[in-house]
DRENKE-914433 format. One record per residue (C-alpha): x, y, z; residue number from 1; residue in three letters. Coordinates in Angstrom, 1 decimal. Example, Ala and Ser with C-alpha at 12.3 -4.5 7.8 and 13.67 -1.06 7.14 Angstrom:
<marfis>
(marfi (12.3 -4.5 7.8) 1 ala)
(marfi (13.7 -1.1 7.1) 2 ser)
</marfis>
This chain:
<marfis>
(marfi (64.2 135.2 132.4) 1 unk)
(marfi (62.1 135.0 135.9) 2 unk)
(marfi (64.3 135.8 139.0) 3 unk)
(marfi (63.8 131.9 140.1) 4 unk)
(marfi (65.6 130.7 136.9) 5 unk)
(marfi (69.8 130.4 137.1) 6 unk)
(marfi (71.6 132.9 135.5) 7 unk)
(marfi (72.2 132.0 131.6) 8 unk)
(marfi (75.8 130.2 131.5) 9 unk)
(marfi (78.3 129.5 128.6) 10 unk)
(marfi (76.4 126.5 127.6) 11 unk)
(marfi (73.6 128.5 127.6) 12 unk)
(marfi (74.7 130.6 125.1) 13 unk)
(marfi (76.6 128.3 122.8) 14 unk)
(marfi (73.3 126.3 122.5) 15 unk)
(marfi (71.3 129.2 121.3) 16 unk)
(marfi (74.3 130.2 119.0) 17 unk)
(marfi (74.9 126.8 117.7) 18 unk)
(marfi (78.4 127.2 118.2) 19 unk)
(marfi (80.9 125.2 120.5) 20 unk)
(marfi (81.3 125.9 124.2) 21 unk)
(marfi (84.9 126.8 123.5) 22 unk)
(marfi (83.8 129.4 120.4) 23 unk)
(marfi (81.9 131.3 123.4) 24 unk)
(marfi (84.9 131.2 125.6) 25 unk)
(marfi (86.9 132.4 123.0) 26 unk)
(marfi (84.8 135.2 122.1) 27 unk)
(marfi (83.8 136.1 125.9) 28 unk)
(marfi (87.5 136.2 127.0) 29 unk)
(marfi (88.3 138.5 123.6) 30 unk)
(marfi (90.8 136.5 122.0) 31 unk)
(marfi (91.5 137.2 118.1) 32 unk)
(marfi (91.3 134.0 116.2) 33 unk)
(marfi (87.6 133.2 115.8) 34 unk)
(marfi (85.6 133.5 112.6) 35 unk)
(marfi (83.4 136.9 112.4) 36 unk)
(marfi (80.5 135.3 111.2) 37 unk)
(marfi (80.7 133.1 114.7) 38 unk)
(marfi (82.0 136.0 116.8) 39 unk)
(marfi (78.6 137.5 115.5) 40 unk)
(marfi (76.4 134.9 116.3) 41 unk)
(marfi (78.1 134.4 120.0) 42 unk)
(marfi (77.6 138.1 120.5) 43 unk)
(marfi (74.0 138.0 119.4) 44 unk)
(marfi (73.2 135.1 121.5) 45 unk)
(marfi (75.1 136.8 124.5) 46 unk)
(marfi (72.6 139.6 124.1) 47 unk)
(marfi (69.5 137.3 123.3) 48 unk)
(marfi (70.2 135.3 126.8) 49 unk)
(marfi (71.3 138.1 129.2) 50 unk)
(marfi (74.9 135.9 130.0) 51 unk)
(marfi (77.1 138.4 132.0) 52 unk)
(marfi (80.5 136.8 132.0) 53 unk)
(marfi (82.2 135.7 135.5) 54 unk)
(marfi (85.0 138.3 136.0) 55 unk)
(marfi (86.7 135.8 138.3) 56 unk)
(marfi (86.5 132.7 136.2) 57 unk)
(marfi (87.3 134.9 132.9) 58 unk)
(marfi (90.6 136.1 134.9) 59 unk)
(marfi (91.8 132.6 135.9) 60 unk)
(marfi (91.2 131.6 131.9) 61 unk)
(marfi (93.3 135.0 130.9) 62 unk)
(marfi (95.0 135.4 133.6) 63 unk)
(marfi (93.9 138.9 133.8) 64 unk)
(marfi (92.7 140.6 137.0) 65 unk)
(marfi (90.7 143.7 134.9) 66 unk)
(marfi (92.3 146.0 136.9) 67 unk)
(marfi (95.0 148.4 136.3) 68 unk)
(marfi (97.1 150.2 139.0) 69 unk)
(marfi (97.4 154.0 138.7) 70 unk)
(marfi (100.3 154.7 140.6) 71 unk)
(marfi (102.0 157.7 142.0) 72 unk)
(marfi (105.4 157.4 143.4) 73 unk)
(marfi (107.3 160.6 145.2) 74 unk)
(marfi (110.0 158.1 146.9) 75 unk)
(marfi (111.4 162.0 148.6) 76 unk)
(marfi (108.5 163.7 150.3) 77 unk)
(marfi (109.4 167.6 151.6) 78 unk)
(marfi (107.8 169.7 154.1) 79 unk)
(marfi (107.4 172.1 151.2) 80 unk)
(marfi (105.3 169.7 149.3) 81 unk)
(marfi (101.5 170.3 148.9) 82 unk)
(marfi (99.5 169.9 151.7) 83 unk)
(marfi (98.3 166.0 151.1) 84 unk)
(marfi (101.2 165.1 149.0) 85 unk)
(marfi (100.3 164.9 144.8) 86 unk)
(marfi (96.9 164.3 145.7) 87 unk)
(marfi (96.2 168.2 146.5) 88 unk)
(marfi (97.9 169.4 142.9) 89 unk)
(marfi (94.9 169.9 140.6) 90 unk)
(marfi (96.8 168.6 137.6) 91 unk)
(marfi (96.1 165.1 139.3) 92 unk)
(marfi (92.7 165.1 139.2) 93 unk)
(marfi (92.8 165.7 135.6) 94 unk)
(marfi (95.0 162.7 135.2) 95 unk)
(marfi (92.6 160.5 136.7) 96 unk)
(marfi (89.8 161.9 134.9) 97 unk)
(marfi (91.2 161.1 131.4) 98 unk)
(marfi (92.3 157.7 132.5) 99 unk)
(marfi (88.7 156.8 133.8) 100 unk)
(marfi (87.5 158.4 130.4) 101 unk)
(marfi (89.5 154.9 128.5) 102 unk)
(marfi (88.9 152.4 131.5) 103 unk)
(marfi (85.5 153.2 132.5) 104 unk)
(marfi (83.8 151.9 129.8) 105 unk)
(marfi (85.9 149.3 129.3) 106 unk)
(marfi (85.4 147.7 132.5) 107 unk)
(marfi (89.0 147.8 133.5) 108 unk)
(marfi (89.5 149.7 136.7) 109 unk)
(marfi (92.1 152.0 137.9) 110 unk)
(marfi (93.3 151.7 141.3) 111 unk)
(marfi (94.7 154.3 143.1) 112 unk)
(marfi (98.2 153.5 144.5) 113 unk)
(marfi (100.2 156.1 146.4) 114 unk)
(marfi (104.1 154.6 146.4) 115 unk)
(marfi (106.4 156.7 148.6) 116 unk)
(marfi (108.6 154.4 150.2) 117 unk)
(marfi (110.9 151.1 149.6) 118 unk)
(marfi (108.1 149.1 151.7) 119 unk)
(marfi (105.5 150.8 149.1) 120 unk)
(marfi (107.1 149.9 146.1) 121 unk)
(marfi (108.1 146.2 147.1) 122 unk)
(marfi (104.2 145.7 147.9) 123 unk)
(marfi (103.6 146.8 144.6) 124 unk)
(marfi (106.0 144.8 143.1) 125 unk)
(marfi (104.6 141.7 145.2) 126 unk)
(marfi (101.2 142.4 144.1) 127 unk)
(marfi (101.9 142.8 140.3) 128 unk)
(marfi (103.8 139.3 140.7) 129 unk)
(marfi (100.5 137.5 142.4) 130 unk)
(marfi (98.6 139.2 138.8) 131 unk)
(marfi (96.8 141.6 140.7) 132 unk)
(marfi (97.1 143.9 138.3) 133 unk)
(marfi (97.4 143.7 134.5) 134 unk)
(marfi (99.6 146.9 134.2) 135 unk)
(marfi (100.8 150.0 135.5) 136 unk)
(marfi (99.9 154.0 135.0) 137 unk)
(marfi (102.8 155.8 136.4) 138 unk)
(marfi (103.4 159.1 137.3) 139 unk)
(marfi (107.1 159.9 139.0) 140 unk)
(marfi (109.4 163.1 138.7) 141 unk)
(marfi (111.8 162.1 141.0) 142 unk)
(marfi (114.9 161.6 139.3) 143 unk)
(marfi (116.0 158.9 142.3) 144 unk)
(marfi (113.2 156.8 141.8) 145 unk)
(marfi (114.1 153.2 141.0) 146 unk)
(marfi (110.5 152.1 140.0) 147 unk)
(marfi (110.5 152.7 136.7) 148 unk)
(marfi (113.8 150.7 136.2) 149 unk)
(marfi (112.1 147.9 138.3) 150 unk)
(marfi (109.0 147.5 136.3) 151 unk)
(marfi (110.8 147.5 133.4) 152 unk)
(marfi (112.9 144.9 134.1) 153 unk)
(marfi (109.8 142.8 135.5) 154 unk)
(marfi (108.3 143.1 132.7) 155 unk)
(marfi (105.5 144.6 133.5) 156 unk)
(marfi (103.1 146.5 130.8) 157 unk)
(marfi (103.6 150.1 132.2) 158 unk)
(marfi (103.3 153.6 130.8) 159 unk)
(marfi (104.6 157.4 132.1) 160 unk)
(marfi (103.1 160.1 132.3) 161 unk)
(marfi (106.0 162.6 130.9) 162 unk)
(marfi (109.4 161.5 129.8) 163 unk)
(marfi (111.5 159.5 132.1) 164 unk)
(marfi (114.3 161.2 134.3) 165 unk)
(marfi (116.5 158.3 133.6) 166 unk)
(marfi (117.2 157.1 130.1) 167 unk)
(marfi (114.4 154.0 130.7) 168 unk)
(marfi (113.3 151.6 128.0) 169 unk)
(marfi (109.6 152.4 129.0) 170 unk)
(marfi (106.7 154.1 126.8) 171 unk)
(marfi (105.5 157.7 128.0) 172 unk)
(marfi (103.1 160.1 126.7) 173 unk)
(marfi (104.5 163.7 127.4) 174 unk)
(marfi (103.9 167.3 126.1) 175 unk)
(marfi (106.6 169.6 124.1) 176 unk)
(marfi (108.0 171.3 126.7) 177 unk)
(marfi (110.3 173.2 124.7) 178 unk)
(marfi (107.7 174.4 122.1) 179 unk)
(marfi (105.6 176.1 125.3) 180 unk)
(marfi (108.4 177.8 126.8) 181 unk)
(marfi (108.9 179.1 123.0) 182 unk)
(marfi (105.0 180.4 122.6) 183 unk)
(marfi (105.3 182.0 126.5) 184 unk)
(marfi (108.3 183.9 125.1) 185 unk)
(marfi (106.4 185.2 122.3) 186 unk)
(marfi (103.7 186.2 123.9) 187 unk)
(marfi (105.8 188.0 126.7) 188 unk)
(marfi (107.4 189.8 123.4) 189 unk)
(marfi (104.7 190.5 121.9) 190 unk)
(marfi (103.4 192.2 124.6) 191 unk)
(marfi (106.3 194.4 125.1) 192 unk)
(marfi (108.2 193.2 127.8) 193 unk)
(marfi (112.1 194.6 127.5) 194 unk)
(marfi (113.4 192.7 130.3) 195 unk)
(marfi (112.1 189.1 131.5) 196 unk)
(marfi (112.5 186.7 134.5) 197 unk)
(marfi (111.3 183.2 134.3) 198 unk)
(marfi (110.5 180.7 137.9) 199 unk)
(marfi (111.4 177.0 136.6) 200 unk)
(marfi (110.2 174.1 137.8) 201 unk)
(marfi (112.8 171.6 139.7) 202 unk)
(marfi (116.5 171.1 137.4) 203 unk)
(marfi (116.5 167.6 138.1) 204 unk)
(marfi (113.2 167.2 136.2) 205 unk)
(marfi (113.0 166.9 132.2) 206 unk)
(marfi (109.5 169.3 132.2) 207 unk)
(marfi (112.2 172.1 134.4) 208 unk)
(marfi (114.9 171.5 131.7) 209 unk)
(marfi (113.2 171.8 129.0) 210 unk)
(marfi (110.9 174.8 129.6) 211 unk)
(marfi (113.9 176.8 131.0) 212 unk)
(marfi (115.7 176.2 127.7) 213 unk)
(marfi (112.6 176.5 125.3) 214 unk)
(marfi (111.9 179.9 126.9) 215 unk)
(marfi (115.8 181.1 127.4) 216 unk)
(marfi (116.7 180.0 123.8) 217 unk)
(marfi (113.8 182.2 122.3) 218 unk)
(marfi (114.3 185.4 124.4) 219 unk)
(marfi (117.9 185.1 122.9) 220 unk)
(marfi (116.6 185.4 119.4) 221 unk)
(marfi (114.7 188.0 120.5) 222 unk)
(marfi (118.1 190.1 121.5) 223 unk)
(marfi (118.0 189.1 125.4) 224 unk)
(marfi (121.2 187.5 126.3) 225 unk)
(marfi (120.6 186.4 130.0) 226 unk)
(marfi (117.5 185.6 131.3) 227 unk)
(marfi (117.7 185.6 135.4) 228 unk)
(marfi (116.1 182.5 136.4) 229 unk)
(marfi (115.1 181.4 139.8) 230 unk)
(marfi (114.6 177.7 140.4) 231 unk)
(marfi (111.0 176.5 141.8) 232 unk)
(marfi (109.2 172.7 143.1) 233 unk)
(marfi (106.2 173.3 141.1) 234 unk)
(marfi (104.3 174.1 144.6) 235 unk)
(marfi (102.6 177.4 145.3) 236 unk)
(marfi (105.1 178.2 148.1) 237 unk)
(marfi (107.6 177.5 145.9) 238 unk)
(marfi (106.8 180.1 143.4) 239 unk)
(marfi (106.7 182.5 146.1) 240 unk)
(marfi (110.0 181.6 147.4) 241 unk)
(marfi (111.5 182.0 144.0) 242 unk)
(marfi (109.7 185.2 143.1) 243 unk)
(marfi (110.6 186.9 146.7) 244 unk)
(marfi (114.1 186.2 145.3) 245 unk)
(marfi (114.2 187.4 141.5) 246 unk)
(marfi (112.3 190.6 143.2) 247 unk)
(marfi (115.3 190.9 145.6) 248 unk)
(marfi (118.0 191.5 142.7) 249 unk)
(marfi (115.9 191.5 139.5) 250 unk)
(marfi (114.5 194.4 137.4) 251 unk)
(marfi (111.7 192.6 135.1) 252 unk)
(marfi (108.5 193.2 133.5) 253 unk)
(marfi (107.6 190.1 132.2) 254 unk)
(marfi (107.3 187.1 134.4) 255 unk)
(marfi (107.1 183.4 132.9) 256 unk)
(marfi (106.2 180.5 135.4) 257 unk)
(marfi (107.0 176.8 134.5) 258 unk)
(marfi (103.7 175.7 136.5) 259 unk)
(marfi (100.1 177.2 136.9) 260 unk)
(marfi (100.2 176.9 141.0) 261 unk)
(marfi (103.9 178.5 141.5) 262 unk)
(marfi (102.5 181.3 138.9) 263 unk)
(marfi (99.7 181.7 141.4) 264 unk)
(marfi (102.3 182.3 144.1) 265 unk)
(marfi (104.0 184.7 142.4) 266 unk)
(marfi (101.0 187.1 141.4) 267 unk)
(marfi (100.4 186.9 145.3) 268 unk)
(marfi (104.1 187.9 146.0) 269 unk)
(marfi (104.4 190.6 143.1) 270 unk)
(marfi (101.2 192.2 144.9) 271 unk)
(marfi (102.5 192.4 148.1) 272 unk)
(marfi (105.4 194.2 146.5) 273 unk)
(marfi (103.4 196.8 144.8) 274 unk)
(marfi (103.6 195.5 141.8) 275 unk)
(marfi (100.8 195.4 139.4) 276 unk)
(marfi (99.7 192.6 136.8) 277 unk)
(marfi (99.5 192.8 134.3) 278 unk)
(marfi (100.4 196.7 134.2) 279 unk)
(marfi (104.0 196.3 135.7) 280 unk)
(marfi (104.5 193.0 135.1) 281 unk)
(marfi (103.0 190.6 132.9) 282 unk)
(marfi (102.9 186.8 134.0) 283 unk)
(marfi (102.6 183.5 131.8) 284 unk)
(marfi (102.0 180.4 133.8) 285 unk)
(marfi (102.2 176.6 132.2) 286 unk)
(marfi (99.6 173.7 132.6) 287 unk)
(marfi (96.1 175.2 131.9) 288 unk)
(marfi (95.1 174.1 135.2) 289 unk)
(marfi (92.3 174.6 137.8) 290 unk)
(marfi (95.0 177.4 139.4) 291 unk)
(marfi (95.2 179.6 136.4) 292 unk)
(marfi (91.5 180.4 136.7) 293 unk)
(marfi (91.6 181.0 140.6) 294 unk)
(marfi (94.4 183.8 140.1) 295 unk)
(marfi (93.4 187.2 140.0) 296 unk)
(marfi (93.9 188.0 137.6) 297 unk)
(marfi (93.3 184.8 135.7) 298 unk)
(marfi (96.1 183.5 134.5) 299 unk)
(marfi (97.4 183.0 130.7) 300 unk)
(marfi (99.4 180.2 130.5) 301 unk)
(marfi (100.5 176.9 128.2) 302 unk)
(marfi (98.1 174.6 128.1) 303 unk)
(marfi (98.8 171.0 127.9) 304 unk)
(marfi (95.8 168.8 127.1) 305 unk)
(marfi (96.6 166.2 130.7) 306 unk)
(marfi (93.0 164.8 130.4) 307 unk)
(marfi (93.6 163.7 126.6) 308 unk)
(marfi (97.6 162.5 127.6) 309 unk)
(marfi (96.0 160.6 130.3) 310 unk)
(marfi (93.5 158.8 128.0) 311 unk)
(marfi (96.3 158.1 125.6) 312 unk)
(marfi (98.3 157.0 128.8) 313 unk)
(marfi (95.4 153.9 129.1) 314 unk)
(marfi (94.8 153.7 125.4) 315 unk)
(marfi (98.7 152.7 125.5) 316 unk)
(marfi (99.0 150.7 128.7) 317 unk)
(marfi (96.0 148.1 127.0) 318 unk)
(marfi (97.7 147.9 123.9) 319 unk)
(marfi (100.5 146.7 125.9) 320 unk)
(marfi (98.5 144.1 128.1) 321 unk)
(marfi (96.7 143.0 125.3) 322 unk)
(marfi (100.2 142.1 123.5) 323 unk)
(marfi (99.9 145.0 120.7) 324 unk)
(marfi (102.2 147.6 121.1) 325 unk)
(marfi (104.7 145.8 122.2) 326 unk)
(marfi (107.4 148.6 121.4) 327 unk)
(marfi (108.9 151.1 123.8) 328 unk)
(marfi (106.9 154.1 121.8) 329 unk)
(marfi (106.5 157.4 122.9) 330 unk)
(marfi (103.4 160.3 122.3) 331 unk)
(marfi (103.9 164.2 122.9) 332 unk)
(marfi (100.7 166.3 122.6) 333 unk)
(marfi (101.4 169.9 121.3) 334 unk)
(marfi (101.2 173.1 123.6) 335 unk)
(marfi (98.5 175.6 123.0) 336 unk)
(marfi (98.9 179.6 124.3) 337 unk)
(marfi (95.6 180.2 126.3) 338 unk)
(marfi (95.6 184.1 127.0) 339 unk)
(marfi (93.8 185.8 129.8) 340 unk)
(marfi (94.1 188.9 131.7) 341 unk)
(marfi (97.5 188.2 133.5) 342 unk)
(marfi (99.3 189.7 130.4) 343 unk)
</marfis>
């Protein structure tokens, strides 16, 4: 086609397919119910004529605005949080790299939405209702958080990322918590350590909970009764903190950390304490993230696969839109020990 000529249209197409006008709409806009043999020849004559389908016009036919909003909500900001807010934690960056993984060649895009305030969330809300957005990709922790409740009572197709904190009738993808406390225990065992300590992550979090009892329940069938425990945020001055204070009235030689960044804070406060790692004290971090290989020494820690739970995160969320999957369902990737010289 010569750069003069108008761009092919659906009448275009449907002449060279010998099919309806409607058939090609049908098709373009991905509805189910047309023959294969026709849905063939459309496609074939979509390729044969260069159409590109109007985004815009397709979206007022499906009402769908072929974008999703990836949005992170921490309602309760800190001045202990990471410099930047969520956005500085490496384990974020992973997230968005699995979604894009799903979305990006499905033409869908993600769009970044940072919710941290009443005003935040009811312009989210507002924008969902004006079909801005076809769903939601949601990542909260904070057990006060009402936006969960409130898209699920909207109605609008919306998947976690972990379990909620709140009993909520809303799909999820998480990892087994439980299970990687269980395989940091065994490694700190194996390894010889008489006497652990563990940092948890925050105990109004499901991921805190459930590592702290994965990891106390297992050193109890392995003959230690109390496991002294100090609580952390899942930031790196957080796993200081909580480290500076297990040192203070703790004997341990094992260390296990319910976060890769709070681990890192902790090999930095075990050093300036004199103690070595993973000579005095071995250390087990959880995530797999960016952090565990900028510790020295490199970290071993749980891994959970976040790029792959992200993906499955989008893989859900169009299911959802698309009117499949209807069904509150949930997904939980397995935990895998990675070990490296911090043990």
């Amino acid at each position: 086609m010569s750069t003069d000529q108008a761009p092919p249209t659906l009448e275009h197409v449907a002449k060279v397919a010998g099919v309806s006008r409607a058939t090609v709409s049908r098709v373009v806009n991905g509805i189910r119910n047309v023959d294969p043999e026709l849905r063939e020849a459309v496609e074939k004559a979509i390729e044969q004529t260069g159409y590109v389908p109007n985004r815009a016009a397709r979206s007022l036919v499906t009402r769908r605005a072929g974008a999703v909003a990836l949005v992170v909500s921490e309602p309760s900001k800190h001045e202990d949080a990471f410099p930047g807010g969520v956005f500085a934690d490496p384990f974020f960056g992973r997230v968005v790299s699995g979604v894009l993984r799903v979305l990006g060649p499905l033409d869908v895009s993600p769009v970044l939405m940072l919710v941290d305030s009443e005003k935040a969330r009811a312009q989210l809300m507002n924008r969902l209702k004006q079909d801005r957005f076809d769903g939601v990709l949601l990542i909260s922790i904070d057990p006060r958080d009402p936006l969960p409740g409130q898209l699920t009572e909207a109605g609008v197709p919306t998947v976690m990322f972990a379990r909620p904190v709140r009993p909520t009738p809303i799909s999820y993808v998480d990892v087994a918590h439980e299970d990687g406390a269980r395989l940091a225990a065994e490694h700190l065992v194996a390894r010889g350590c008489r006497q652990v300590a563990t940092v948890s992550g925050p105990m109004d979090t499901p991921a805190g909970q459930d590592r702290l009892a994965g990891f106390r329940s297992t050193m109890a069938r392995h003959g230690q009764a109390f496991v002294p425990s100090a609580e952390g945020d899942f930031t790196q001055v957080g796993g200081e903190r909580a480290t500076e204070a297990l040192l203070a009235k703790e004997q341990f030689d094992g260390l296990f950390v319910a976060n890769d960044l709070m681990a890192m804070g902790a090999i930095d406060v075990l050093r300036r304490h004199g103690k070595r790692v993973p000579e005095d004290v071995s250390v087990v971090g959880f995530d797999d993230s960016g952090a565990a290989l900028g510790c020295r020494p490199q970290l071993t820690t749980i891994r959970q696969p976040v790029e792959d739970m992200a993906a499955e995160m989008a893989r859900l969320v169009l299911e959802h839109i698309g009117g499949e999957g209807q069904r509150v369902t949930s997904v939980i990737f397995e935990p895998v020990l990675v070990v490296r010289a911090s043990s």
